[in-house]
C-alpha positions as CSV (number, residue, x, y, z in Angstrom):
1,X,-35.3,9.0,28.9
2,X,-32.9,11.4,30.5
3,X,-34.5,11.7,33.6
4,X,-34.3,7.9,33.4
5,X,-30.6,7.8,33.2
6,X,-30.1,10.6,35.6
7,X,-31.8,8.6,38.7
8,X,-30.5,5.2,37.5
9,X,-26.9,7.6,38.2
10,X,-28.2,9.0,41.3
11,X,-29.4,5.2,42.1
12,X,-26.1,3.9,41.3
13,X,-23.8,7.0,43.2
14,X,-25.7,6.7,46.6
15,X,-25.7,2.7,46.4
16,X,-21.9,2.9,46.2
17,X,-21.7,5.4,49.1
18,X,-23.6,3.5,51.5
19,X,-23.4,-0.4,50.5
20,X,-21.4,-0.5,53.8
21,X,-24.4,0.1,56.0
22,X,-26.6,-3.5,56.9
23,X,-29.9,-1.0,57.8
24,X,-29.6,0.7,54.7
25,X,-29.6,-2.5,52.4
26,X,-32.0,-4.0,54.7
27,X,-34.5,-1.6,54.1
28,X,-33.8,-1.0,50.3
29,X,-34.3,-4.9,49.9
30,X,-38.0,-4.5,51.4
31,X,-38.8,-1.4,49.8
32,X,-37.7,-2.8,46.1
33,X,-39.7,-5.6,47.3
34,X,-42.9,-3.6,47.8
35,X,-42.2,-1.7,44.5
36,X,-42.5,-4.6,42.8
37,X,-45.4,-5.8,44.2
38,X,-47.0,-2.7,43.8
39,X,-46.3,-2.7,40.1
40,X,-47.4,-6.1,39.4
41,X,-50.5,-4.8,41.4
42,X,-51.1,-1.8,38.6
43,X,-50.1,-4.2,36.1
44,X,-53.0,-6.5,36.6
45,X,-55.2,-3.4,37.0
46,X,-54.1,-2.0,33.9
47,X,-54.8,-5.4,32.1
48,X,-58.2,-5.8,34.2
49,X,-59.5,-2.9,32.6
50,X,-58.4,-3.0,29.0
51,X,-61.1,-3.8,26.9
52,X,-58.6,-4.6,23.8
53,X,-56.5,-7.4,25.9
54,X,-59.9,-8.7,27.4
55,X,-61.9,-9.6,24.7
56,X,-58.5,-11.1,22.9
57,X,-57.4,-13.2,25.7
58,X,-58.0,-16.6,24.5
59,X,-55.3,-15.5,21.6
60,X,-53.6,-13.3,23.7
61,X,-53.2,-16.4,26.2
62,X,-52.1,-18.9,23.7
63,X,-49.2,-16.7,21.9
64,X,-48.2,-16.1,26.4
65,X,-47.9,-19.9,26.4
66,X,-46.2,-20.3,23.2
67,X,-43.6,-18.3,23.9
68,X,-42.9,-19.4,27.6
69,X,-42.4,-22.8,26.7
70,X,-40.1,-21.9,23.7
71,X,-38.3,-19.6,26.0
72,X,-37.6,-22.0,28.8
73,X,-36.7,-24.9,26.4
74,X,-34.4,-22.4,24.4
75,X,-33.0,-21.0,28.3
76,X,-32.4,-25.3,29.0
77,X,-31.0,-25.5,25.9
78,X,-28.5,-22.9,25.9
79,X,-27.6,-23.5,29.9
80,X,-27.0,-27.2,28.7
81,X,-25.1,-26.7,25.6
82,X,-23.0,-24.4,28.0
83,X,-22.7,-26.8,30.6
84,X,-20.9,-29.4,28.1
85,X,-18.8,-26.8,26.2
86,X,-16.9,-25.2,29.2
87,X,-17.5,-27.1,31.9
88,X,-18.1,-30.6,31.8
89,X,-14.4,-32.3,33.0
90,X,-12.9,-34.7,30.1
């Protein structure tokens, strides 16, 4: 967890040094970009060859379901319910 924290740090400390330079962000945009793809790449591998996850899917994929829809009724909820509290004009 420490080393964690220390390159978040380091992350943060050379961001704020160079978030002046257009190339630099530039080419941290793409790069973060490829990360991510890359791990949702091994992600999918990972799941592809779990034996555990395969053979549970169908319940697996229902509770996935379950709790997307609650989450983006709960998210429209909230965002509405926020929306009408602070920023609706009366």
């Amino acid at each position: 967890m420490i080393t964690v924290l220390l390159l978040m740090t380091a992350g943060i400390f050379i961001g704020w040094i160079l978030h002046s330079k257009n190339k630099f962000l530039i080419i941290t945009e793409n790069l973060t970009t490829w990360a991510i793809y890359a791990l949702l790449f091994m992600l999918g591998v990972s799941v592809g060859t779990n034996e555990k996850i395969l053979t549970n899917f169908g319940k697996i994929g229902f509770q996935a379901i379950a709790l997307t829809l609650f989450a983006v009724f709960g998210s429209i909820l909230l965002a509405w319910l926020t929306y009408f509290l602070f920023f609706k004009k009366r």
